[in-house]
PAMAR-441043 format. One record per residue (C-alpha): x, y, z; residue number from 1. Coordinates in nm, 3 decimals, padded with zeros to 5 digits. Example, Ala and Ser with C-alpha at 12.3 -4.5 7.8 and 13.67 -1.06 7.14 Angstrom:
2
((01.230; -00.450; 00.780); 1),
((01.367; -00.106; 00.714); 2),
This chain:
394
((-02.423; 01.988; 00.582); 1),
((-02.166; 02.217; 00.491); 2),
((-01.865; 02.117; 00.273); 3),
((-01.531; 02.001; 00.490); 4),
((-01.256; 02.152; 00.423); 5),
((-00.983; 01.885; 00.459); 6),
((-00.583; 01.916; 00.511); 7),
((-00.456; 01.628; 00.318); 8),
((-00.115; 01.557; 00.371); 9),
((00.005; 01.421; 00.008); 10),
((00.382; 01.403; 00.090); 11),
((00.368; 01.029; 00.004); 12),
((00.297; 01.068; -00.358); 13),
((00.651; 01.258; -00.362); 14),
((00.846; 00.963; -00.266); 15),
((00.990; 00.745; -00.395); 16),
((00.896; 00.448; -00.410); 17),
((00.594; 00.518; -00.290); 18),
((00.410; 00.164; -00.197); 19),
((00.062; 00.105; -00.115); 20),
((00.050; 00.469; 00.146); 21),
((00.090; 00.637; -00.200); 22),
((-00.206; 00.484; -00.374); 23),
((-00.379; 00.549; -00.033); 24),
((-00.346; 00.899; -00.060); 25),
((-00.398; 00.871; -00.420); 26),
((-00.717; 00.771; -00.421); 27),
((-00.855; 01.008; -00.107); 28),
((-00.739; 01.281; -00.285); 29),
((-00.909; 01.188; -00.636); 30),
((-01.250; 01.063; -00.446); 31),
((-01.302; 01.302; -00.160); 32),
((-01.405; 01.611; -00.326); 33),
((-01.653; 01.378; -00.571); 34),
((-01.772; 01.116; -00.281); 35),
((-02.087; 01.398; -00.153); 36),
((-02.412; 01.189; -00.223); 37),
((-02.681; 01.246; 00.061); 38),
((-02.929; 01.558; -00.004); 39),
((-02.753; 01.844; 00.187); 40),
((-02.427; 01.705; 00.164); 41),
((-02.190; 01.953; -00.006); 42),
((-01.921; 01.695; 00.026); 43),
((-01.523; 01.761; 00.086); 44),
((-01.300; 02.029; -00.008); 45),
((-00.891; 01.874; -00.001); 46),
((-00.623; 02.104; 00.044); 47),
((-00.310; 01.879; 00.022); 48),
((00.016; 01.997; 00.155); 49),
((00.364; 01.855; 00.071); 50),
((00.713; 01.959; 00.220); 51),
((00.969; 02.163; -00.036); 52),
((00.879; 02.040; -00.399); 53),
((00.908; 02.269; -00.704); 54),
((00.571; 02.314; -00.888); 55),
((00.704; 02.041; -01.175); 56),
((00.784; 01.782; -00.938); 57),
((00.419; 01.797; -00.746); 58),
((00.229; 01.803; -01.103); 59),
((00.427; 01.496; -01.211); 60),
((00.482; 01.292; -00.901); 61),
((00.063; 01.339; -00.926); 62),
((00.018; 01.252; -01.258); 63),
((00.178; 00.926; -01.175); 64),
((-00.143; 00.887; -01.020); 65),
((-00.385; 00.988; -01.227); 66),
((-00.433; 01.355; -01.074); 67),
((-00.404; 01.586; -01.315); 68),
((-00.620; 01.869; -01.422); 69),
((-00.948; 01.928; -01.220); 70),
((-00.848; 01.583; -00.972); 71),
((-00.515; 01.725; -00.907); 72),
((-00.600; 01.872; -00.552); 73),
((-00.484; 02.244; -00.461); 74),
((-00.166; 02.172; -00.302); 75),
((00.038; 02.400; 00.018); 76),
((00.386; 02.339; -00.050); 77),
((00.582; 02.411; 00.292); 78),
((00.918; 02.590; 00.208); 79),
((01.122; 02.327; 00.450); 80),
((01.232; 01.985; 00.283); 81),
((01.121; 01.708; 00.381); 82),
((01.389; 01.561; 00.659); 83),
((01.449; 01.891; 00.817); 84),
((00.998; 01.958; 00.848); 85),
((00.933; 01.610; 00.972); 86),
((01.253; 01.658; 01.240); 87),
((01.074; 01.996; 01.350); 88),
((00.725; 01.778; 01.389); 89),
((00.836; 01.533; 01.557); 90),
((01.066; 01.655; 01.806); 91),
((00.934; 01.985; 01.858); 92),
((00.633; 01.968; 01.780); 93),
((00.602; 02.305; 01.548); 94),
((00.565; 02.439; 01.317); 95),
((00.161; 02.440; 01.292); 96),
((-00.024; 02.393; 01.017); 97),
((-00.225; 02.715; 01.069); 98),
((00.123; 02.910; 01.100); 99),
((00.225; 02.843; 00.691); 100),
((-00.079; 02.908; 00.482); 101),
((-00.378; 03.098; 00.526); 102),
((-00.567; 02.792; 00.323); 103),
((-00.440; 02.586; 00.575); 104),
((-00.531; 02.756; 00.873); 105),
((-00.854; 02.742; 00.698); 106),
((-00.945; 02.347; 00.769); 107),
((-01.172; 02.202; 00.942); 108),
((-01.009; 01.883; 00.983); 109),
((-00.676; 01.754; 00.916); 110),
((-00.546; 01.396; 00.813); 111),
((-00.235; 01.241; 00.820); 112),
((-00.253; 00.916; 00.582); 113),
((00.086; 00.788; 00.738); 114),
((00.256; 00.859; 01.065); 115),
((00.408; 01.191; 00.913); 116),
((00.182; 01.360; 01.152); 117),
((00.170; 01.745; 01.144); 118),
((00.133; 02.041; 01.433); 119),
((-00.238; 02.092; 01.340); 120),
((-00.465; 02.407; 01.438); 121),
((-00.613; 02.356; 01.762); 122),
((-01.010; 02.402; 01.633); 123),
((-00.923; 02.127; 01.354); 124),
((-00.901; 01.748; 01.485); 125),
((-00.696; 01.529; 01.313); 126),
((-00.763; 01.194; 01.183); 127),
((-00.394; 00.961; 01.163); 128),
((-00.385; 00.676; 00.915); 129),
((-00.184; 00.384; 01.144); 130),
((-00.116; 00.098; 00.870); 131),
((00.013; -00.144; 01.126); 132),
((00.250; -00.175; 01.405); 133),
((00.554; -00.345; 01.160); 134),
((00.821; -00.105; 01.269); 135),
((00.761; -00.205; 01.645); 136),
((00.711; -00.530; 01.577); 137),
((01.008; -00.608; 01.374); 138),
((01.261; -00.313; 01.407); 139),
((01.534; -00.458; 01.246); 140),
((01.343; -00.472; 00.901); 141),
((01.398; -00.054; 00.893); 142),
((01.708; 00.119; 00.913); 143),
((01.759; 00.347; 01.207); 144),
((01.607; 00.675; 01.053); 145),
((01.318; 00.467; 00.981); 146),
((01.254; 00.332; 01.304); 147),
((01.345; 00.681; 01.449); 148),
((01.026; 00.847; 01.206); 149),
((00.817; 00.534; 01.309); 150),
((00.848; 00.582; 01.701); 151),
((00.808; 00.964; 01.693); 152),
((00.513; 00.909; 01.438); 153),
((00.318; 00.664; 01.684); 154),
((00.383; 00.877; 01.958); 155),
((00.261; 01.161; 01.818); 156),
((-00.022; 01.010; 01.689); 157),
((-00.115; 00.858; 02.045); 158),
((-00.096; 01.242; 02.202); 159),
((-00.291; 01.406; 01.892); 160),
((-00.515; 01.228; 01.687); 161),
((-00.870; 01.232; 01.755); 162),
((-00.934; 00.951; 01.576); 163),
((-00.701; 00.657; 01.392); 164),
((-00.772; 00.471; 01.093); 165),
((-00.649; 00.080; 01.052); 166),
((-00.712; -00.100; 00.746); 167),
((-00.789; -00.389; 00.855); 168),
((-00.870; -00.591; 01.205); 169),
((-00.570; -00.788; 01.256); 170),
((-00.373; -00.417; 01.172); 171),
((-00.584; -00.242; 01.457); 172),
((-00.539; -00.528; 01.704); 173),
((-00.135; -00.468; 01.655); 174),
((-00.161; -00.118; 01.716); 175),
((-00.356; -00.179; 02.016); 176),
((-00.067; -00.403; 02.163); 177),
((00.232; -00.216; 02.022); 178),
((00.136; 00.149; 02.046); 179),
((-00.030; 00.382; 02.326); 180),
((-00.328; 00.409; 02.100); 181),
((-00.616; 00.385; 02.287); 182),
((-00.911; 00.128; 02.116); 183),
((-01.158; 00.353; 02.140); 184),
((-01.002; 00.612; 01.884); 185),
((-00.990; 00.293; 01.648); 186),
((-01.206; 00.290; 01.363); 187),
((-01.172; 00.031; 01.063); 188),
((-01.164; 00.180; 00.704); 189),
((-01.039; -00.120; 00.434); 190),
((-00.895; -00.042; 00.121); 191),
((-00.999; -00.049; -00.188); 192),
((-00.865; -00.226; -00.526); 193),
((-00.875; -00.085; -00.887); 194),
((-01.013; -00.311; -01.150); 195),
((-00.870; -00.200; -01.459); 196),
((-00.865; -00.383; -01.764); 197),
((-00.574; -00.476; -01.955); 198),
((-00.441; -00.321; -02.256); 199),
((-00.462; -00.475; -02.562); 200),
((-00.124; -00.627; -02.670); 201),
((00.081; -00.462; -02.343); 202),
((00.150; -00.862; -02.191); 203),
((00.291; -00.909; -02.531); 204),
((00.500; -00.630; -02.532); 205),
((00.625; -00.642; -02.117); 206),
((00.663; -01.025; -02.191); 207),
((00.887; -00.912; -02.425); 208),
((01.081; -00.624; -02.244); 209),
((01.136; -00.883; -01.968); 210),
((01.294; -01.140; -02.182); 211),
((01.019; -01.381; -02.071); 212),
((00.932; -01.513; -02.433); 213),
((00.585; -01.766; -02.390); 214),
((00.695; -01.868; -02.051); 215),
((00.470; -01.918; -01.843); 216),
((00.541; -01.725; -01.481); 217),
((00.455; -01.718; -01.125); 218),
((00.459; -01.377; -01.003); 219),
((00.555; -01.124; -00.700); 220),
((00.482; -00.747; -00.694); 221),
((00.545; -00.499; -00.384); 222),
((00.862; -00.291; -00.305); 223),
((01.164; -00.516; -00.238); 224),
((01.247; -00.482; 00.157); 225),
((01.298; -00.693; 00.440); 226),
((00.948; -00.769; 00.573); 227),
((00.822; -00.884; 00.179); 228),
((01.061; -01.188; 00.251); 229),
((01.217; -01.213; -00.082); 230),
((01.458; -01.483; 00.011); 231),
((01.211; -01.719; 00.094); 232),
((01.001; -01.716; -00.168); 233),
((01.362; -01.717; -00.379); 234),
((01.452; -02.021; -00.235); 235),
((01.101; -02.216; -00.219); 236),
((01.120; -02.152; -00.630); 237),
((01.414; -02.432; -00.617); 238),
((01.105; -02.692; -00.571); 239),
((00.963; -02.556; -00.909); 240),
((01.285; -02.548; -01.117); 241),
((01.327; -02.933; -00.913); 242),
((01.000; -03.032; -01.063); 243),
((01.058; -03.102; -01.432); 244),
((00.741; -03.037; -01.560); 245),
((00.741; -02.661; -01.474); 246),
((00.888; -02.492; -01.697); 247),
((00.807; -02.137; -01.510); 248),
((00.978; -01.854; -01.431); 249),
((00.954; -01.580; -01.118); 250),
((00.904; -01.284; -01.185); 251),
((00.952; -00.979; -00.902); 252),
((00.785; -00.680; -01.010); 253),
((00.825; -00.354; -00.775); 254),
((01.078; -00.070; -00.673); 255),
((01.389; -00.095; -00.437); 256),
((01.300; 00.003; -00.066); 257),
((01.459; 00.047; 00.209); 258),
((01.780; -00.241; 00.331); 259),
((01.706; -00.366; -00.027); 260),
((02.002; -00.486; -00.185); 261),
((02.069; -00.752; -00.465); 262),
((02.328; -00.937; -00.283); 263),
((01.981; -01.023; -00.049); 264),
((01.876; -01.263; -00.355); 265),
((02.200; -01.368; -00.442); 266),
((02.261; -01.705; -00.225); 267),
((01.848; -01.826; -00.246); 268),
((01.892; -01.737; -00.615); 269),
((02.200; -01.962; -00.668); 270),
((02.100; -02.232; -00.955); 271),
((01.797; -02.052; -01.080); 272),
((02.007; -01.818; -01.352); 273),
((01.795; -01.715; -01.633); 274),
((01.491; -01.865; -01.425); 275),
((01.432; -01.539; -01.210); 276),
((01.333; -01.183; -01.324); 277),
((01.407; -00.887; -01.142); 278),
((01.122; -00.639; -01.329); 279),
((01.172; -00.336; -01.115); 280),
((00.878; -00.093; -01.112); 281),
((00.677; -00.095; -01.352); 282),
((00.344; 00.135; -01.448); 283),
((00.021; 00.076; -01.300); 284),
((-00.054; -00.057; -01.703); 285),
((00.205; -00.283; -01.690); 286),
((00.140; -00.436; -01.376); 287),
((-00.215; -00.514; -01.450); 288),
((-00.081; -00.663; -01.752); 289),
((00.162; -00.929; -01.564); 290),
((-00.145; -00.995; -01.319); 291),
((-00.347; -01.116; -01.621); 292),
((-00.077; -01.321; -01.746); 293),
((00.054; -01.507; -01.442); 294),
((-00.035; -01.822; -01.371); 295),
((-00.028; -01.753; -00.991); 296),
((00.081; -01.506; -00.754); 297),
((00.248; -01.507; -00.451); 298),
((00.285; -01.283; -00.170); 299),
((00.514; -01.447; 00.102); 300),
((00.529; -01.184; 00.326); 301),
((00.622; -01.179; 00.692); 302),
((00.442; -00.847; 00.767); 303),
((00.159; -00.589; 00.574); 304),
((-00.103; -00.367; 00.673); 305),
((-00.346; -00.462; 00.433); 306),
((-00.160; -00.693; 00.121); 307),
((-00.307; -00.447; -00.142); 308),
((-00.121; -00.690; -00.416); 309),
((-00.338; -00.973; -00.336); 310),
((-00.645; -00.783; -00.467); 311),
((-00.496; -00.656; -00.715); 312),
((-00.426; -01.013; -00.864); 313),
((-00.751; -01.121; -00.763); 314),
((-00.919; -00.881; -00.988); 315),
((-00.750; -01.039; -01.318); 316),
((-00.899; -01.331; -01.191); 317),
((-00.508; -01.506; -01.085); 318),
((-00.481; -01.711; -00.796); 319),
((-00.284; -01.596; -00.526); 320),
((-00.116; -01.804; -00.248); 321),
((00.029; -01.606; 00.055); 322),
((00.166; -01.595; 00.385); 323),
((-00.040; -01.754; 00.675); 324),
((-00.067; -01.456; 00.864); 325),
((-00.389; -01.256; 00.984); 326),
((-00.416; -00.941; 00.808); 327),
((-00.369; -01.147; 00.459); 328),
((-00.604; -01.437; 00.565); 329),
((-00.877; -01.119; 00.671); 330),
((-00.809; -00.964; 00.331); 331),
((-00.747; -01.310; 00.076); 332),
((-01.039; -01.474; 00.295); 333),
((-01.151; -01.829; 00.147); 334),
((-01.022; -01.700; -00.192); 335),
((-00.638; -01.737; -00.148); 336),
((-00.429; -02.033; -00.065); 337),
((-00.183; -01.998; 00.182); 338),
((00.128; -02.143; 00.302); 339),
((00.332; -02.134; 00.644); 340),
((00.504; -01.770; 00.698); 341),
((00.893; -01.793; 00.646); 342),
((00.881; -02.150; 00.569); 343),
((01.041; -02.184; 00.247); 344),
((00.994; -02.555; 00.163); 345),
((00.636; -02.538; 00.239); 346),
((00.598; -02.252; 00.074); 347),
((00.739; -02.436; -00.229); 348),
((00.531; -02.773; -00.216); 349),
((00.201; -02.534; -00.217); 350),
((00.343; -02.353; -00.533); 351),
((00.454; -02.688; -00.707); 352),
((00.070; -02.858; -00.613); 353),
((-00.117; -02.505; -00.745); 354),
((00.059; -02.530; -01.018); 355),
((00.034; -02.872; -01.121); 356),
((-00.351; -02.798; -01.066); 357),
((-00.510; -02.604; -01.329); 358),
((-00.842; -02.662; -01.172); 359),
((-00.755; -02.530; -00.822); 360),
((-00.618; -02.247; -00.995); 361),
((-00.930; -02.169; -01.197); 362),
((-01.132; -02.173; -00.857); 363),
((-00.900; -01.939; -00.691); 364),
((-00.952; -01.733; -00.997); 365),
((-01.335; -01.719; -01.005); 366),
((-01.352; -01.692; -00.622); 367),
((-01.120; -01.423; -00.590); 368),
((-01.298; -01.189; -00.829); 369),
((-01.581; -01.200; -00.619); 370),
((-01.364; -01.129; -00.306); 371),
((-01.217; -00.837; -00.462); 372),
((-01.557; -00.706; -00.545); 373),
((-01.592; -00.623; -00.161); 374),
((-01.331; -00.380; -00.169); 375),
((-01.374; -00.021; -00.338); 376),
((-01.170; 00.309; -00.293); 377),
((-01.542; 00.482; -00.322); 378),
((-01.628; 00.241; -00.003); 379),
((-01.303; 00.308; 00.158); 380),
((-01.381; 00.741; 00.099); 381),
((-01.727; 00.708; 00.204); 382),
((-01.621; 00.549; 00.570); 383),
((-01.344; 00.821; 00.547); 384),
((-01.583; 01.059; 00.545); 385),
((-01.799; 00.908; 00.816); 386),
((-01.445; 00.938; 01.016); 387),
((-01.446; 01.294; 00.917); 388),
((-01.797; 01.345; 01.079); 389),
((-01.751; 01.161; 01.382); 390),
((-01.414; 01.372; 01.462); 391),
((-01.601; 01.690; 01.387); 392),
((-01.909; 01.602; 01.575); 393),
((-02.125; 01.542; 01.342); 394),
């Protein structure tokens, strides 16, 4: 089999922040062009392509994510910025793909790894990456641009991809009822989760950074917007500070997104002063860091694609108690604990009981490294890849 040639569009590592779609693209980009193993399989060739970037800002918006050197990928950058070149794609539909670069004229296949989706050649399908259905489903967690992006973004994708990727069931199901995707251009591809160890002395040194002296913490990591459901998990930390014995703290670890605001926090936060920590992002070291030293983690979301956090903790070996919802019971399986979604007292009671239970804790621990051992980027590449055939014919 010949090599692919694949049109990557990286525009996601640019942003800022960039959430889980980032690490997404990330990790295609670093595992494609090394993910060849059958005899005869030359594997992939990416060409990514961003909007208007100067050459400094792409090299260190991807060495944020490891890609530098030889698994930085050769990169188009499109001389229109970003708001103006995803205006032109999605309400007129131009310009192509094939009409800026020779290299990308070149591809045999394009994909879109968010709902950015691009004019491509007409002898190159093109694979979309559909997270879930959120910004149908609850439209008032994005601000109107956003929702704008979102709509033209599914509609696009329904006219023009050959094939969609979900993450996860419960994700494809919603895009099924939400969107004019059809199911049978639906194919599953789960993410994958990092296990990186932790570096020697860093908890010490964040712990102190944060102000958190030996405290022990509970912990929450994601970018701070409406569908994460901040508030709730605010307030249901009153029923720790109520419970004397606990001397913990909360800890929120992650960028500002979009509607984010601190005056969100302020009325579930009354009363715990000095007992909550805004972190704000952090590095990919320091992060792992916190996961190792929390003695739970909780993800109280109303909404996600996939819950990439929730692995992530996993693989430090922290329990993790989330949201009832589908896509995190899928992903957090028999592993997680979970707790009513947007119900803040019973969202509290389950964090009081956890931790007031070392030993359900240590079982959490133990079963969720072996639940995050089911999920690889290398897996996640390799049924990329099969996508990639299918599309092409193969």
């Amino acid at each position: 089999m010949k090599k692919i040639r694949v049109g990557l569009n990286l525009e996601q590592l640019l942003l800022r922040p960039s959430g889980g779609i980032g690490r997404y693209s990330a990790e295609l980009a670093r595992l494609l062009p090394v993910s060849g193993s059958a005899a005869g399989d030359d594997g992939v060739e990416v060409v990514g392509f961003v909007s208007r970037h100067s050459a400094a800002s792409v090299v260190k918006s991807y060495a944020a994510f490891g890609l530098v050197g030889d698994s930085a990928p050769e990169t188009v950058r499109i001389s229109l910025p970003r708001p103006v070149l995803f205006d032109c794609w999605g309400v007129l539909g131009r310009p192509k793909l094939s009409s800026l670069s020779r290299r990308l004229a070149a591809v045999d296949i394009v994909h879109a790894p968010s709902l950015a989706v691009p004019p491509h050649p007409k002898s190159a399908p093109l694979v979309v990456t559909v997270h879930d259905a959120a910004p149908l489903i609850h439209p008032d967690t994005y601000p109107r641009r956003g929702r704008w992006f979102h709509e033209r973004g599914f509609a696009a994708t329904a006219r023009r991809a050959d094939l969609v990727i979900a993450p996860t069931q419960a994700a494809a199901e919603e895009i099924m009822e939400f969107t004019d995707i059809s199911t049978d251009r639906i194919r599953i591809v789960p993410h994958g989760v990092t296990d990186r160890p932790v570096v020697p002395g860093l908890l010490k040194q964040v712990r102190t950074d944060l102000e958190l002296g030996e405290e022990p913490f509970v912990l929450w990591v994601g970018t701070l917007e409406p569908r994460k459901n901040l508030p709730v998990l605010v307030e249901a930390f009153h029923s720790v500070l109520a419970a004397r014995d606990l001397p913990h703290r909360l800890v929120l670890a992650g960028p500002k997104g979009w509607l984010s605001t601190a005056s969100s926090l302020e009325h579930p936060a009354a009363g715990l002063e000095g007992r909550v920590c805004v972190a704000g992002e952090l590095t990919d070291e320091q992060l792992v860091a916190l996961y190792s030293g929390a003695d739970l983690m909780v993800l109280p979301s109303r909404h996600e694609g996939f819950g990439l956090p929730v692995l992530e903790a996993m693989t430090q070996g922290t329990a993790v108690l989330c949201s009832d919802i589908p896509v995190l019971r899928e992903v957090g399986g028999e592993a997680a604990a979970y707790a009513p979604v947007d119900d803040a007292a019973s969202l509290g009671e389950a964090m009081v009981e956890l931790l007031r239970d070392d030993f359900e804790r240590e079982r959490l621990g133990e079963a969720g490294k072996k639940r995050a051992e089911k999920f690889s980027w290398r897996q996640c590449v390799s049924l990329t890849r099969a996508v990639y055939r299918e599309a092409l014919g193969g």
